[in-house]
C-alpha positions, 0 to 999 in steps of 0.5 A, a space after each residue: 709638953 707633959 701630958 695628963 697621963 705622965 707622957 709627953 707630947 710635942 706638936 708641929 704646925 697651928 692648923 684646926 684639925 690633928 694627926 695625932 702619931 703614936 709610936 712601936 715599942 717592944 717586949 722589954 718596959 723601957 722608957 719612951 723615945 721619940 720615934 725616928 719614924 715618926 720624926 722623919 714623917 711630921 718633917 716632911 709632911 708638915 710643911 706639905 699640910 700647914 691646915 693640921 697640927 702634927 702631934 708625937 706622943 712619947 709613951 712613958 714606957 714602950 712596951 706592948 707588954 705595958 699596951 694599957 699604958 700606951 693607949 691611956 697616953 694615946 688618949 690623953 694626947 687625943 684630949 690635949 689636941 682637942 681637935 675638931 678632926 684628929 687622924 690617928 697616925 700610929 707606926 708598929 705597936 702605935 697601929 694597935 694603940 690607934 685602933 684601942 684609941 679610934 672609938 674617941 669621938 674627935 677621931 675620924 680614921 686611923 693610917 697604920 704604918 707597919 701596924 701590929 694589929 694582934 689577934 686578940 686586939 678588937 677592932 671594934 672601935 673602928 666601926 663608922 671610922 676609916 683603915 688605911 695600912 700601908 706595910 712593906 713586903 720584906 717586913 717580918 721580925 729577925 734576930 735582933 731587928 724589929 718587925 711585924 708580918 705583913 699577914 698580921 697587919 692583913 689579918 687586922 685589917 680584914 677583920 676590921 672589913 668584916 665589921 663594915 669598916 671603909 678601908 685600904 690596904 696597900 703593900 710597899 714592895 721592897 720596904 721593910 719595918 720602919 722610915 728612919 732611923 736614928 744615928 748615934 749622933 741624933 741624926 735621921 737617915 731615911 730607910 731604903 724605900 721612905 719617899 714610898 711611904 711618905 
């Protein structure tokens, strides 16, 4: 379904509350995909919590360079679902997108998957809600393959403790950036480690 925004939003499962899950992106403004990830995740997990709406949001472009953009999709997302409870599930850059998104009434706490959480985003809207991370050990940004340092997601989350924010933080020895990925041919294949972080 197209969202108010101009992104698109596609839900799995019927159930009252949400996860509502946002996406990485990268320096270059390119259109919005569906994130392997994310996709890999909501198949596996949905049938496991038939009590919650799973809804993956497409950004209309994927870029940290465009973050306004991602949160205003975030949110409008947030509104569409109109959940009584909504997690925020946000994997890479969608980490900081949930953050920015996390001061919206509906939403009751944020799970950061590999979250990148820079320095300059506030954590502020996250006071009276709940941080959980979790962020593979081998992580980090190589020529050509996406990543983000776990001592930046440690950072963020620290920051967000020293406000009062209930939290946990827990580190996937031997993951790195990412669940799935996708084939050529569209198919998901799992990355080494994915049944830790389901």
């Amino acid at each position: 379904m197209n969202l108010s925004s101009g992104a698109e939003l596609r839900v799995t499962g019927d159930g009252a509350d949400a996860v509502v899950c946002v996406n990485g992106g990268q320096a270059a403004a390119v259109p919005g995909t569906w994130s392997a990830t994310i996709e890999w995740l909501v198949t596996h997990l949905a049938p496991l919590f038939p009590e919650l709406r799973f809804a993956e949001v497409r950004y209309r472009v994927k870029s940290w360079r465009h973050l306004d953009d991602c949160i205003a999709d975030a949110r409008a997302a947030i509104a569409e679902v109109a959940a009584p409870r909504t997690l925020l599930l946000g994997f890479s850059m969608g980490g900081g997108v949930s953050i920015a998104c996390a001061g919206e009434p509906a939403v009751a706490g944020v799970l950061g998957l590999a979250p990148w959480i820079p320095d300059r985003l506030s954590v502020e809207p996250l006071r009276g809600k709940r941080l959980r991370v979790l962020h593979g050990s081998l992580d980090r940004a190589l020529p050509g393959v996406p990543g983000v340092s776990p001592e930046l997601a440690r950072r963020g989350f620290e920051r967000a403790r020293a406000l009062g924010v209930d939290g946990e933080l827990t580190v996937i020895r031997g993951a790195v950036h990412g669940v799935a990925l996708r084939a050529p041919s569209g198919a998901l294949v799992r990355m080494k480690r994915a049944r830790r972080w389901l």
